[in-house]
Backbone bond lengths (Angstrom), bond angles and torsions (degrees), N, CA, C in turn:
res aa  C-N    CA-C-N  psi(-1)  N-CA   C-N-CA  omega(-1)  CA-C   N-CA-C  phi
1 X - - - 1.450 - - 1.520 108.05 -
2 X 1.448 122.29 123.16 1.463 125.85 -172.71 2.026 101.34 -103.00
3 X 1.337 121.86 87.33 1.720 103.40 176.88 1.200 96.30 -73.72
4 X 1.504 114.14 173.94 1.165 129.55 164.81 1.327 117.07 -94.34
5 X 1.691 133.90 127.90 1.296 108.98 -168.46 1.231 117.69 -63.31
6 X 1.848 133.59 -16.47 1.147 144.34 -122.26 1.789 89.39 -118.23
7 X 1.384 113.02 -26.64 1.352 122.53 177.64 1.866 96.40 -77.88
8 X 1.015 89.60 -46.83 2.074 91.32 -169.68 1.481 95.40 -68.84
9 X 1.129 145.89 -22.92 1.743 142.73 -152.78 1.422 98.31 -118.05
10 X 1.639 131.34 -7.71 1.562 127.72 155.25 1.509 109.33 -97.12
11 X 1.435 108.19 5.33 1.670 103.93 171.07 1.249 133.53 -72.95
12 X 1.575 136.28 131.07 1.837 117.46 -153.10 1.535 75.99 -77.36
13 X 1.688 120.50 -52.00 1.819 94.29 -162.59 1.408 118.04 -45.92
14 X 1.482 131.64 -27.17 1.533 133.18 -172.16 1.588 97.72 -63.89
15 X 1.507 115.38 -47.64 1.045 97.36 -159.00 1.918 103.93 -92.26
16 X 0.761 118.64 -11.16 1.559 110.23 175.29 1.811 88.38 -79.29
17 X 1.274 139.94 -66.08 1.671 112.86 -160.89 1.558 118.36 -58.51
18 X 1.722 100.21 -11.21 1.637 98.03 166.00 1.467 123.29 -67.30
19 X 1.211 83.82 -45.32 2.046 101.11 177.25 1.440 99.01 -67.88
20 X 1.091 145.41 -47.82 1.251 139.71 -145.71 2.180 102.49 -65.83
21 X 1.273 98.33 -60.99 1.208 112.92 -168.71 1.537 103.22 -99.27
22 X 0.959 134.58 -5.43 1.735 141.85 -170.70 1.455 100.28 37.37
23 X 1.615 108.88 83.57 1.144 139.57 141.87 1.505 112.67 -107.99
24 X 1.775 79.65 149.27 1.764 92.70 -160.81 1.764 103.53 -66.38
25 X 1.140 111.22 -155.93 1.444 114.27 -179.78 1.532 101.44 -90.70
26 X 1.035 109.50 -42.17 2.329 109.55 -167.98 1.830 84.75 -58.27
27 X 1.460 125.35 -31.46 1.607 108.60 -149.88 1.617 110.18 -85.32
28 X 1.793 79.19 -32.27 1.856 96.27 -177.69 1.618 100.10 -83.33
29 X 1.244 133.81 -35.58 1.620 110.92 159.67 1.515 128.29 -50.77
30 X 1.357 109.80 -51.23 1.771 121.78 160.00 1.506 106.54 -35.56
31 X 1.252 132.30 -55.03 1.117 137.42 -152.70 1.891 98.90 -81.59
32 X 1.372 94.87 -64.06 2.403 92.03 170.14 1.443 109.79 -42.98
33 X 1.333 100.05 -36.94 1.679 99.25 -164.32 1.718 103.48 -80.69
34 X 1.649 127.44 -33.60 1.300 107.80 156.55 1.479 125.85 -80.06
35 X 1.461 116.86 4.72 1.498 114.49 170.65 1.907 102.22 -81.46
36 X 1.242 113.57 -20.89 1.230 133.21 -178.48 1.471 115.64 -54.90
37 X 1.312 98.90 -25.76 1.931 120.21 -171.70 1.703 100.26 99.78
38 X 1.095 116.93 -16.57 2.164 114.65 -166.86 1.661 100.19 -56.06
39 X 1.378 92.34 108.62 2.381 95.72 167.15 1.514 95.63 -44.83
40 X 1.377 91.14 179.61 2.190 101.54 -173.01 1.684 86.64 -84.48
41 X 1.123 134.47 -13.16 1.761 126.34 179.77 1.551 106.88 -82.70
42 X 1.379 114.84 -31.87 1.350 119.68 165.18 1.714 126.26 -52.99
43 X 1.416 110.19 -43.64 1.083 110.65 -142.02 1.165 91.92 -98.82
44 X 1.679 122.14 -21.01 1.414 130.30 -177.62 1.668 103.98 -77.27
45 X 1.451 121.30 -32.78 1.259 110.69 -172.43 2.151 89.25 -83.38
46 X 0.846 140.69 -4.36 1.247 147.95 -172.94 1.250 98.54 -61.58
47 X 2.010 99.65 -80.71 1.359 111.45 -174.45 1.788 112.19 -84.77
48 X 1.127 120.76 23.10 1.329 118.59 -178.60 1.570 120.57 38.44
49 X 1.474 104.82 63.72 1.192 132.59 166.69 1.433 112.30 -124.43
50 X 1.670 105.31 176.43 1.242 106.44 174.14 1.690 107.37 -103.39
51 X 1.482 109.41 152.59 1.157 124.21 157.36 1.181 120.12 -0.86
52 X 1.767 103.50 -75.22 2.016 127.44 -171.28 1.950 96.99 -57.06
53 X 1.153 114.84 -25.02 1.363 121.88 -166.78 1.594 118.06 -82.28
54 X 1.453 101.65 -39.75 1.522 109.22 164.55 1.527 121.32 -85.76
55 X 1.204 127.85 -12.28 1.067 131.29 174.14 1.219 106.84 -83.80
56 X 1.714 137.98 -30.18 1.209 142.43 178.10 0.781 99.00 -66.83
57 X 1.619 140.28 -59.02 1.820 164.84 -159.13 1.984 83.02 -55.51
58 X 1.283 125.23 -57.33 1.568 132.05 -167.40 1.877 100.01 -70.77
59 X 1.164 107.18 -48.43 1.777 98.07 -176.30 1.168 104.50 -39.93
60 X 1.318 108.31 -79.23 1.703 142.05 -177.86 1.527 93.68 -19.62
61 X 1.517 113.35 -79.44 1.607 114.01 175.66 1.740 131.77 -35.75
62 X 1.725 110.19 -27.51 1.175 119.66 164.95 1.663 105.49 -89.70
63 X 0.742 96.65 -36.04 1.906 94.71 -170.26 2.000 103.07 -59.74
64 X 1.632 97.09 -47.48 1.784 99.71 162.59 1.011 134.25 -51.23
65 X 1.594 125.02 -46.20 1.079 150.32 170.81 1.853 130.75 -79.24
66 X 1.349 102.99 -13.35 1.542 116.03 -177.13 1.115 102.07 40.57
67 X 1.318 114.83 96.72 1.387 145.00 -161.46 1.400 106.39 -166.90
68 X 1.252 111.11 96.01 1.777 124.21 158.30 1.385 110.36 -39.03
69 X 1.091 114.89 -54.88 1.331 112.18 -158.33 1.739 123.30 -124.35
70 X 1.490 124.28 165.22 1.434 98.16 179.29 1.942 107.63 -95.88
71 X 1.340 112.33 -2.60 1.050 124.22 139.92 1.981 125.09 -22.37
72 X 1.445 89.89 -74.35 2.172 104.76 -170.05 1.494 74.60 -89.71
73 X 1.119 161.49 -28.11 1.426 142.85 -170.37 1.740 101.41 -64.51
74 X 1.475 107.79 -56.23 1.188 119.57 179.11 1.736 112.73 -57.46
75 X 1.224 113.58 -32.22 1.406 92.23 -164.86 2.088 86.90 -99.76
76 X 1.060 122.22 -12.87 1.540 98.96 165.12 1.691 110.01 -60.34
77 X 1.297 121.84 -47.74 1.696 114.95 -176.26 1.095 95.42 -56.15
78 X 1.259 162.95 -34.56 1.359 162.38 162.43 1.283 121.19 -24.83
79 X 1.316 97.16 -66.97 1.452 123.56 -174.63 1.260 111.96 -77.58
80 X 1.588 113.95 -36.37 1.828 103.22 168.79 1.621 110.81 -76.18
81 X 1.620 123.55 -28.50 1.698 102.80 172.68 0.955 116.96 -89.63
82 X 1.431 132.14 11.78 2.137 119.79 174.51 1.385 87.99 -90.38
């Protein structure tokens, strides 16, 4: 699956889970794009990063969010776009 980042960055959900937790934009795209279903190998060949880079982009997002896991990380973006 190829998104466009430019389609994910005019999205209101992108931009409310950015606002929500004040994650930057690379973390809150990472984050649509794993609400998207994309593995962390996906999303890196997506945004043409590496692996070590999206997984950092995901700490950061739990470390903001106090979120153990990328599990409850995932189901808070959930819960802030329904």
């Amino acid at each position: 699956m190829n998104l466009c980042s430019q389609d994910i960055m005019d999205n209101a959900q992108y931009k409310l889970v950015a606002s929500t937790y004040r994650f930057t934009k690379r973390e809150a795209e990472v984050l649509m794009l794993m609400q998207f279903g994309l593995s962390i190998d996906e999303i890196a060949d997506n945004l043409c990063r590496s692996r070590k880079t999206i997984f950092c982009h995901l700490v950061s997002c739990q470390r903001k969010a106090n979120s153990k896991t990328l599990f409850h990380l995932g189901s808070l973006v959930v819960q802030i776009t329904m």
